[in-house]
MMTF fields as JSON, N, C-alpha, C and O atoms, coordinates in Angstrom:
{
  "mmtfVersion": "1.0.0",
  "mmtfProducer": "UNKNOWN",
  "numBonds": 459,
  "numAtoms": 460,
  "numGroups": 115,
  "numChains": 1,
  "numModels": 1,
  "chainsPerModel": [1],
  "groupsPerChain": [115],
  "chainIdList": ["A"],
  "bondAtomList": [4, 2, 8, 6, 12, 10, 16, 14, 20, 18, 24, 22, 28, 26, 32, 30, 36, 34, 40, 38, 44, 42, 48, 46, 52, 50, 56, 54, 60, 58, 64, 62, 68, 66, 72, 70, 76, 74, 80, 78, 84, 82, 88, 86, 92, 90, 96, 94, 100, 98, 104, 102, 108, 106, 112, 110, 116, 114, 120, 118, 124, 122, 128, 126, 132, 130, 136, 134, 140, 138, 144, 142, 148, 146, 152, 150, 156, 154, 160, 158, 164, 162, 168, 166, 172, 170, 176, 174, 180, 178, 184, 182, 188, 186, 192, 190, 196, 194, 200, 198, 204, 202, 208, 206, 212, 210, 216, 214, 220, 218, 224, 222, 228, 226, 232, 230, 236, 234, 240, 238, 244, 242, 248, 246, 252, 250, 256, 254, 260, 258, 264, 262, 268, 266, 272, 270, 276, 274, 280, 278, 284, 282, 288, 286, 292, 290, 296, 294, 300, 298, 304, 302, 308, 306, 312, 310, 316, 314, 320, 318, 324, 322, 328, 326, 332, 330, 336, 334, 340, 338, 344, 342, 348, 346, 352, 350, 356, 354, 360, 358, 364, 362, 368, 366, 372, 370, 376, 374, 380, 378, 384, 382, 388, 386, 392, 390, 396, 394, 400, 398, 404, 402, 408, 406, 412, 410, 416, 414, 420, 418, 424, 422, 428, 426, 432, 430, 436, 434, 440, 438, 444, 442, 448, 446, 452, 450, 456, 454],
  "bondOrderList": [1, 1, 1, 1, 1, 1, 1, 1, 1, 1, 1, 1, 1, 1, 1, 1, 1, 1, 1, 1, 1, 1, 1, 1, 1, 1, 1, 1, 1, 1, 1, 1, 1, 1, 1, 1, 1, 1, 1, 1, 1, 1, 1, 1, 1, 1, 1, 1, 1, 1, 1, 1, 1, 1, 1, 1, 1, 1, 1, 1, 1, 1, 1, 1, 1, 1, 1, 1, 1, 1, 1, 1, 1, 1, 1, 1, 1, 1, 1, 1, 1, 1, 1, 1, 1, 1, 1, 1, 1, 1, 1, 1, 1, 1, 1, 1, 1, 1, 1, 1, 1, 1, 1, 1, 1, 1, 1, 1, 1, 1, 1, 1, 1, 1],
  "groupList": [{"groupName": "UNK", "atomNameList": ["N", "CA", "C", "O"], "elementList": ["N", "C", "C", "O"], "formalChargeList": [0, 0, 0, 0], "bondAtomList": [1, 0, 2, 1, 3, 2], "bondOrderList": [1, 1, 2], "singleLetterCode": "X", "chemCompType": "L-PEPTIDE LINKING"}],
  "groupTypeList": [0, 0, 0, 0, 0, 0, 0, 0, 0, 0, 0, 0, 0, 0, 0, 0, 0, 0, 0, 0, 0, 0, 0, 0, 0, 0, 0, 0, 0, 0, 0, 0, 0, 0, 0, 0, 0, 0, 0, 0, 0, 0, 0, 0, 0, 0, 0, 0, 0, 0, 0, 0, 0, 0, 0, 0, 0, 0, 0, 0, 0, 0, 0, 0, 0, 0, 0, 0, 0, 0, 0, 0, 0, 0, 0, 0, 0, 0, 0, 0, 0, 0, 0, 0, 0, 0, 0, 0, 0, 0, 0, 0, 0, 0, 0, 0, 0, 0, 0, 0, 0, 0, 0, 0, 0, 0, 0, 0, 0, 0, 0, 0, 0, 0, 0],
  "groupIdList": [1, 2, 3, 4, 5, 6, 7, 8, 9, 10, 11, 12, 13, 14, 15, 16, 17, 18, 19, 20, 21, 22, 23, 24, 25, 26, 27, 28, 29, 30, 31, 32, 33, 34, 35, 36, 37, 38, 39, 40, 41, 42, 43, 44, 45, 46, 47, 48, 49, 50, 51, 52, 53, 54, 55, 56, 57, 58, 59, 60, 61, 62, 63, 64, 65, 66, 67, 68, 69, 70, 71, 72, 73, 74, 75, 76, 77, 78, 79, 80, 81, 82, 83, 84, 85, 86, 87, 88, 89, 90, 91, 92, 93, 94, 95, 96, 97, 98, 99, 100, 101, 102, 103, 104, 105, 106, 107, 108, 109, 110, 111, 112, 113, 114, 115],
  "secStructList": [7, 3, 3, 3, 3, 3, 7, 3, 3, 7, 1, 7, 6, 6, 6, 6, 2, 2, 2, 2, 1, 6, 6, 1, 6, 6, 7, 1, 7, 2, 2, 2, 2, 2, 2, 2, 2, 6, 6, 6, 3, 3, 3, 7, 7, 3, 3, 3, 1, 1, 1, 5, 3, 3, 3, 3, 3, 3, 3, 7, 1, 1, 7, 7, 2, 2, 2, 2, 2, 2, 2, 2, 6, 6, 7, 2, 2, 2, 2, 2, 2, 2, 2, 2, 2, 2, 2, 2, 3, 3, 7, 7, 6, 6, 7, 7, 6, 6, 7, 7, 1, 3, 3, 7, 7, 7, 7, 7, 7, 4, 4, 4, 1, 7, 7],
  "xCoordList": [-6.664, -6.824, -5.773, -4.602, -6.583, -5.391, -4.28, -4.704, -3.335, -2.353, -1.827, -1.211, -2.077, -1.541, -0.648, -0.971, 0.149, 1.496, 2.45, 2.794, 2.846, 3.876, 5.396, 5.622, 6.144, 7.419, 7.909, 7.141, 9.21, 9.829, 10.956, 11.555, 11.485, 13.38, 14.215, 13.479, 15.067, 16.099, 15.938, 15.845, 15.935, 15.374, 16.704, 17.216, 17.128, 18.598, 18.671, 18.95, 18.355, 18.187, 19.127, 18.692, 20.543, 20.952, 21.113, 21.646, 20.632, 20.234, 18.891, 18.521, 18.007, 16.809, 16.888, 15.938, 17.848, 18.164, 18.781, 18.636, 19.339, 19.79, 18.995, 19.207, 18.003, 16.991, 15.895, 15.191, 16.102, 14.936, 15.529, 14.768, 16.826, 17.688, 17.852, 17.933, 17.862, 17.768, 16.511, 16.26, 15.44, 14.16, 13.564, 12.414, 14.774, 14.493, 13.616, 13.403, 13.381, 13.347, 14.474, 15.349, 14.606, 15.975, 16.854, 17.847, 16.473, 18.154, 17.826, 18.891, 16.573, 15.86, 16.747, 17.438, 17.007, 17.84, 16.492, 15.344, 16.983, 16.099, 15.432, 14.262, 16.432, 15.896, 14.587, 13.52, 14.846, 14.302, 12.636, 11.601, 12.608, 11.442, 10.821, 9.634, 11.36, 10.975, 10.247, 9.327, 10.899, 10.592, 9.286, 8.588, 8.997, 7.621, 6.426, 5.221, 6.914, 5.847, 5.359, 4.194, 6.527, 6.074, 5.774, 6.032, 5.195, 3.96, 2.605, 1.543, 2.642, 1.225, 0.75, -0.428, 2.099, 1.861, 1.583, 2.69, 0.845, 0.268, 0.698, 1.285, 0.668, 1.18, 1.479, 0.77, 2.985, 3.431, 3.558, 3.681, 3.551, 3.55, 3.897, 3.114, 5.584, 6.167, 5.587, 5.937, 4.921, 5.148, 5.684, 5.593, 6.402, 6.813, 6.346, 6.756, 5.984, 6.034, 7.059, 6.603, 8.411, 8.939, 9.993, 10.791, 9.894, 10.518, 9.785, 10.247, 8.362, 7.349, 6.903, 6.462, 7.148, 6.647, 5.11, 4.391, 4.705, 3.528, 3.594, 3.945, 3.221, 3.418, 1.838, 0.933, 1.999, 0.143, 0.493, 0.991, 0.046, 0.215, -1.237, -2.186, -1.186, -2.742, -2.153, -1.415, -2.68, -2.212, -3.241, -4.186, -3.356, -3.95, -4.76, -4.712, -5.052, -5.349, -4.587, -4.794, -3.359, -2.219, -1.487, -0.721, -1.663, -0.611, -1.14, -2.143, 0.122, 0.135, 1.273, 2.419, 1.021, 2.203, 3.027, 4.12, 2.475, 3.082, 3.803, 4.584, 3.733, 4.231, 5.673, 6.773, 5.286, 6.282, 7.53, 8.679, 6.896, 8.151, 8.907, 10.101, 7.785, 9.07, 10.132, 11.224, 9.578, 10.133, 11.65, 12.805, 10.839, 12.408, 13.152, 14.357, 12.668, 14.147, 14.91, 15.91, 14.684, 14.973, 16.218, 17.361, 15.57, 16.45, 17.197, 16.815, 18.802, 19.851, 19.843, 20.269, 19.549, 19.248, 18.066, 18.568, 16.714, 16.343, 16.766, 16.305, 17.378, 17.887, 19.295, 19.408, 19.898, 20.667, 20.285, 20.759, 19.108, 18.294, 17.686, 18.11, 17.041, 16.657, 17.592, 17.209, 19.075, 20.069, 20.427, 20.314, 20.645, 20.591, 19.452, 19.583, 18.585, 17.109, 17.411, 17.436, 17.559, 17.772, 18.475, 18.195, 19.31, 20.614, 19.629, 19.889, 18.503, 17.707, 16.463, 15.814, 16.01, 14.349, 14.746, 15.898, 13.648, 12.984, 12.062, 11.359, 11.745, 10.09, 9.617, 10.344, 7.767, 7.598, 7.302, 7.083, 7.181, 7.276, 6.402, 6.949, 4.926, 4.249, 4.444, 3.63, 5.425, 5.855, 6.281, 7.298, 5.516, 6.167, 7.231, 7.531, 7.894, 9.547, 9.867, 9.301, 10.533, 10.987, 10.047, 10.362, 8.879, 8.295, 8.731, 9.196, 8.667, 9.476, 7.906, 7.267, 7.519, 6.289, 4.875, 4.723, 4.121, 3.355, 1.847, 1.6, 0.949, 0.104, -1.128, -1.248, -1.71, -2.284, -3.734, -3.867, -5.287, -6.608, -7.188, -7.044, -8.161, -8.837, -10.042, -10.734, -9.949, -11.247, -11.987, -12.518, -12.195, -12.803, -12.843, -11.817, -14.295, -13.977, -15.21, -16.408, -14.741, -15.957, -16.914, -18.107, -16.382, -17.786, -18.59, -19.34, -18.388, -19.481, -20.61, -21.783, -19.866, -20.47, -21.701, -21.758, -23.058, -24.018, -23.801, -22.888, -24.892, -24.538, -25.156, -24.762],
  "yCoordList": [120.254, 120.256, 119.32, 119.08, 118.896, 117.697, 118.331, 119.42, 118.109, 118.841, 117.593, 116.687, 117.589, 116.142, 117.221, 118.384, 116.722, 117.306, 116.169, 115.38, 115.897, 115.608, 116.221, 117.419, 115.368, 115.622, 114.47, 113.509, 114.256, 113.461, 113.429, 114.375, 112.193, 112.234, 111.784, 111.182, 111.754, 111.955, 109.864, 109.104, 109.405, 108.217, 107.596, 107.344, 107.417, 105.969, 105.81, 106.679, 104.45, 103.49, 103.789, 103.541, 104.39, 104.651, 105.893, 105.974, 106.728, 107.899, 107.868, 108.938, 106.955, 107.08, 106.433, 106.648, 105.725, 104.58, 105.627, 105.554, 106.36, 107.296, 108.761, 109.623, 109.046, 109.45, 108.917, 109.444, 108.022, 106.858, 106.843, 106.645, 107.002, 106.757, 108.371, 108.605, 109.018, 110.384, 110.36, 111.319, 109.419, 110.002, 108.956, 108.966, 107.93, 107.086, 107.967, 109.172, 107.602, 107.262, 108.054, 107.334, 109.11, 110.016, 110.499, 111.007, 110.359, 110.281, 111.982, 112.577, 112.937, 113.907, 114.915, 114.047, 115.556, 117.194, 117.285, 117.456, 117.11, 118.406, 119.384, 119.644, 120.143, 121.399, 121.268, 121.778, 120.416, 120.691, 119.761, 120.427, 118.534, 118.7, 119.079, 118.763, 120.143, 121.583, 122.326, 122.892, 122.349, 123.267, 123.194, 124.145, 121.762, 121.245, 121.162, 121.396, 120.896, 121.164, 122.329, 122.714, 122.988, 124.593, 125.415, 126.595, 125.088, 125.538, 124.986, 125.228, 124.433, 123.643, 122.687, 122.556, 121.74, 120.383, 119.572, 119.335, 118.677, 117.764, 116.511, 115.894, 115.902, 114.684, 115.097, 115.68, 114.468, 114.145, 113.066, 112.369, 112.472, 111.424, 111.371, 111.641, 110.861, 110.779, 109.272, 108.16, 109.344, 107.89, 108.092, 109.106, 106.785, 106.593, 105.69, 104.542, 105.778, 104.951, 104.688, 104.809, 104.339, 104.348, 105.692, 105.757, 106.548, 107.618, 109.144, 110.278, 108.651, 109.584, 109.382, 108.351, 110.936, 111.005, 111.432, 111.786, 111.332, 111.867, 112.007, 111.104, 113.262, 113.984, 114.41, 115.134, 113.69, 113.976, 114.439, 113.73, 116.137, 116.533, 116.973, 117.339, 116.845, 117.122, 118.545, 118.459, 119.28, 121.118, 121.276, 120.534, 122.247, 122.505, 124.258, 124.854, 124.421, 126.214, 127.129, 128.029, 126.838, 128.044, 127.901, 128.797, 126.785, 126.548, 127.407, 127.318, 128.447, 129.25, 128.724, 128.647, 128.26, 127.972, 129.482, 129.573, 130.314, 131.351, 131.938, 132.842, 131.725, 131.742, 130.656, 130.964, 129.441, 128.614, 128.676, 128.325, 129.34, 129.194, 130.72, 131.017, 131.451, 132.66, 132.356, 132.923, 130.88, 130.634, 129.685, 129.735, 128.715, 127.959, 128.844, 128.593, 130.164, 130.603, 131.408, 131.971, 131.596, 132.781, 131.412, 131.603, 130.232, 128.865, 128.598, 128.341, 128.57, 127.791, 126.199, 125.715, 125.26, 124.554, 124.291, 124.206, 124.144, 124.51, 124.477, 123.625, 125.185, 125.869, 124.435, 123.676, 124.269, 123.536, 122.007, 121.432, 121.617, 119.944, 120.522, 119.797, 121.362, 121.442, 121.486, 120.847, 122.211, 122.088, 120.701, 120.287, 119.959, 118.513, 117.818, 117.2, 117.992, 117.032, 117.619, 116.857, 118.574, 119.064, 117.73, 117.505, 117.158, 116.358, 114.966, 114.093, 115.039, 113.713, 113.855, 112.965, 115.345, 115.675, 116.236, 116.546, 116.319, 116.784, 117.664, 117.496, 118.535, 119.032, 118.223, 117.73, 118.169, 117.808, 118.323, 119.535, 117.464, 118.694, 120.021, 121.124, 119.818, 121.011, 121.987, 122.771, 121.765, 122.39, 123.96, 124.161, 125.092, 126.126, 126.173, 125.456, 127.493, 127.916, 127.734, 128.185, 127.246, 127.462, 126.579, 126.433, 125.823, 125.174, 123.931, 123.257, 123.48, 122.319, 121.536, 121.291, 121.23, 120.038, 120.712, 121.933, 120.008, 120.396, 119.982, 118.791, 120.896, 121.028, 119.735, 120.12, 118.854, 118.08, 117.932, 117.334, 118.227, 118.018, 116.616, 115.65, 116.911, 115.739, 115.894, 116.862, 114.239, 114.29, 113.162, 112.707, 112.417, 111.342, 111.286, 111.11, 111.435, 111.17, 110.136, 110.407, 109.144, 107.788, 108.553, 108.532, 109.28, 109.825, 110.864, 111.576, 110.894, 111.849, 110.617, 110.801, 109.519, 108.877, 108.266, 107.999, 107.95, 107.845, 106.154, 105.412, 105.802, 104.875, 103.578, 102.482],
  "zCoordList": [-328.096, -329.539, -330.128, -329.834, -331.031, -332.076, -333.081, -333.468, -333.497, -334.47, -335.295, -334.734, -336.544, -337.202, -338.354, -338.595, -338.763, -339.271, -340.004, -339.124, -340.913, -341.729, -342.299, -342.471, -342.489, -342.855, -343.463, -343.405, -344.156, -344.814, -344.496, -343.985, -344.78, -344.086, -345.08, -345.862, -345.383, -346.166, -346.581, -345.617, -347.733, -347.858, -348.219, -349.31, -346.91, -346.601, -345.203, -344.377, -344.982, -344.43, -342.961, -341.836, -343.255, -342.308, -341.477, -340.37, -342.104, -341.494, -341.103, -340.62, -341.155, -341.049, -339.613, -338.86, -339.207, -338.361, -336.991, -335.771, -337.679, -336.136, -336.294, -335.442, -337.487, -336.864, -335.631, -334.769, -335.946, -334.901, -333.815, -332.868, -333.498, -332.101, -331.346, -330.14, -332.097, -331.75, -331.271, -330.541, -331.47, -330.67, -329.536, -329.098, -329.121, -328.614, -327.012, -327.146, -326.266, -324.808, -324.114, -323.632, -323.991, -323.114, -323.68, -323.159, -325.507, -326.512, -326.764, -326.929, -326.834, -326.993, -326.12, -325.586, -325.834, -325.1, -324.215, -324.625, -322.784, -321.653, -321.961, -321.681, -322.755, -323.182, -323.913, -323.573, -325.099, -326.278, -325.568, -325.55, -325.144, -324.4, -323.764, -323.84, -322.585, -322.096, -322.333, -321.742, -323.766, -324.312, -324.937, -325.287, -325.052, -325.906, -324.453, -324.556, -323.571, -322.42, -322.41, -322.506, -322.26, -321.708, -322.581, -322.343, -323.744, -325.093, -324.49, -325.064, -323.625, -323.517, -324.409, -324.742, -324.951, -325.513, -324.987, -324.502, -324.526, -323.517, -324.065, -323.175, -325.074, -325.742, -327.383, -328.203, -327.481, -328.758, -328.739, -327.731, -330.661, -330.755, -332.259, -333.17, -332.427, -333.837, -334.923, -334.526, -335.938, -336.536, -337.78, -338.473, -338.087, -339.636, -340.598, -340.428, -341.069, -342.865, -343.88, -345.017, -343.827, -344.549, -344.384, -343.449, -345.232, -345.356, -344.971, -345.097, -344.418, -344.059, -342.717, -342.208, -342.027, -340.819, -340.661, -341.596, -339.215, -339.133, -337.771, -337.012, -337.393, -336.154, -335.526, -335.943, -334.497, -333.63, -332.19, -331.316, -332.061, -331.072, -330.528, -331.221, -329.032, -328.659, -327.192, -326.211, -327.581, -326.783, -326.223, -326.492, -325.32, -324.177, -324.668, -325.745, -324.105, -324.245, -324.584, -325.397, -323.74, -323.733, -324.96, -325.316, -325.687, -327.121, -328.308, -329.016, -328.251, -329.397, -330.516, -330.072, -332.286, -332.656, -332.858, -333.417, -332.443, -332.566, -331.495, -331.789, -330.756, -329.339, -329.224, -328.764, -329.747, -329.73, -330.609, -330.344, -331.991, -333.215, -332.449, -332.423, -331.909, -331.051, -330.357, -330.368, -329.374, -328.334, -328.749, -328.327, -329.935, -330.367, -330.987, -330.998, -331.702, -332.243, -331.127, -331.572, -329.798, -328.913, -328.324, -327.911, -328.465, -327.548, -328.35, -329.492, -327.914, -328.693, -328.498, -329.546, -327.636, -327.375, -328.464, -329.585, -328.482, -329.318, -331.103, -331.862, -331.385, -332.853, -332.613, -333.576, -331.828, -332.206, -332.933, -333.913, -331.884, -332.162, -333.867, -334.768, -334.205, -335.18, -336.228, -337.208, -336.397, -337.501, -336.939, -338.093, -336.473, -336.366, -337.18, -338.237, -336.642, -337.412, -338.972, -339.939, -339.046, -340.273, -341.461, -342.639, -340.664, -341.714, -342.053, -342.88, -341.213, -341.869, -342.362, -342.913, -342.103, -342.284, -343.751, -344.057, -344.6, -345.938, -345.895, -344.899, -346.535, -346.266, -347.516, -348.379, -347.413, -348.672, -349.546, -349.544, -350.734, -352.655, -351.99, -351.949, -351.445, -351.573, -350.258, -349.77, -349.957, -348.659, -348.92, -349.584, -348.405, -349.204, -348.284, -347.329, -348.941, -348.409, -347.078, -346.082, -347.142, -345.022, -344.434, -343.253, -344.766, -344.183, -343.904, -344.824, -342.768, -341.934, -342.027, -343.05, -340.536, -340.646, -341.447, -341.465, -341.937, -342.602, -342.049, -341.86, -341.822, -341.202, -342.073, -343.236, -341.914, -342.136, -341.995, -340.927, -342.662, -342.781, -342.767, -343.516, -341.241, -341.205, -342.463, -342.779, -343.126, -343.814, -343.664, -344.678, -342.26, -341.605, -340.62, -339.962, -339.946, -338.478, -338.194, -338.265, -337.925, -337.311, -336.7, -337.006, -335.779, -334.943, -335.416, -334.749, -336.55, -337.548, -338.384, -338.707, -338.546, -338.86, -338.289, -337.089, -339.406, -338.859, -338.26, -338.621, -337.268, -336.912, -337.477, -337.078]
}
């Protein structure tokens, strides 16, 4: 299954800059990708626009987000990367309380389209 999701980051240039390095290629915690396997995340995939993220995850059967938000708050590892991301992430305006990424509606899909 597909998961498309949004967030916002704190809009300066240089924090946005070691947000991006924090997600380089190995710069990510063991843990904290671990931790995204062993939900039954099969592929993530962060993009930006500017000051706007967009998050596309594709899960397997076993992915519960409920299972998982159990699992990151039980991990200090975990809870630590997130009060980190914290110092560059935003939620957005319609984000209710406490809500971090924001769950995102497809309203196009080519292959619905007639041909």
């Amino acid at each position: 299954m597909r998961h498309c999701l949004a967030l916002d980051l704190v809009d300066d240039a240089d924090a946005i800059a070691r947000y991006e390095a924090w997600h380089a290629p190995g710069a990510v915690p063991a843990a904290v990708t671990r931790s995204i396997r062993d939900a039954d995340i099969i592929d993530m995939e962060i993009w930006r626009a500017h000051d706007r993220l967009f998050m596309i995850m594709e899960t397997g059967p076993g992915f519960s987000p409920n299972a998982k938000a159990a699992a990151d708050m039980a991990s200090e590892d975990v809870q630590a990367w997130e009060r980190l991301m914290w110092e560059f992430q935003r939620p957005l305006p319609q984000a209710a309380p406490g809500e971090k990424w924001v769950a995102m509606r497809r309203i196009y899909a080519l292959s619905q389209q007639p041909s």
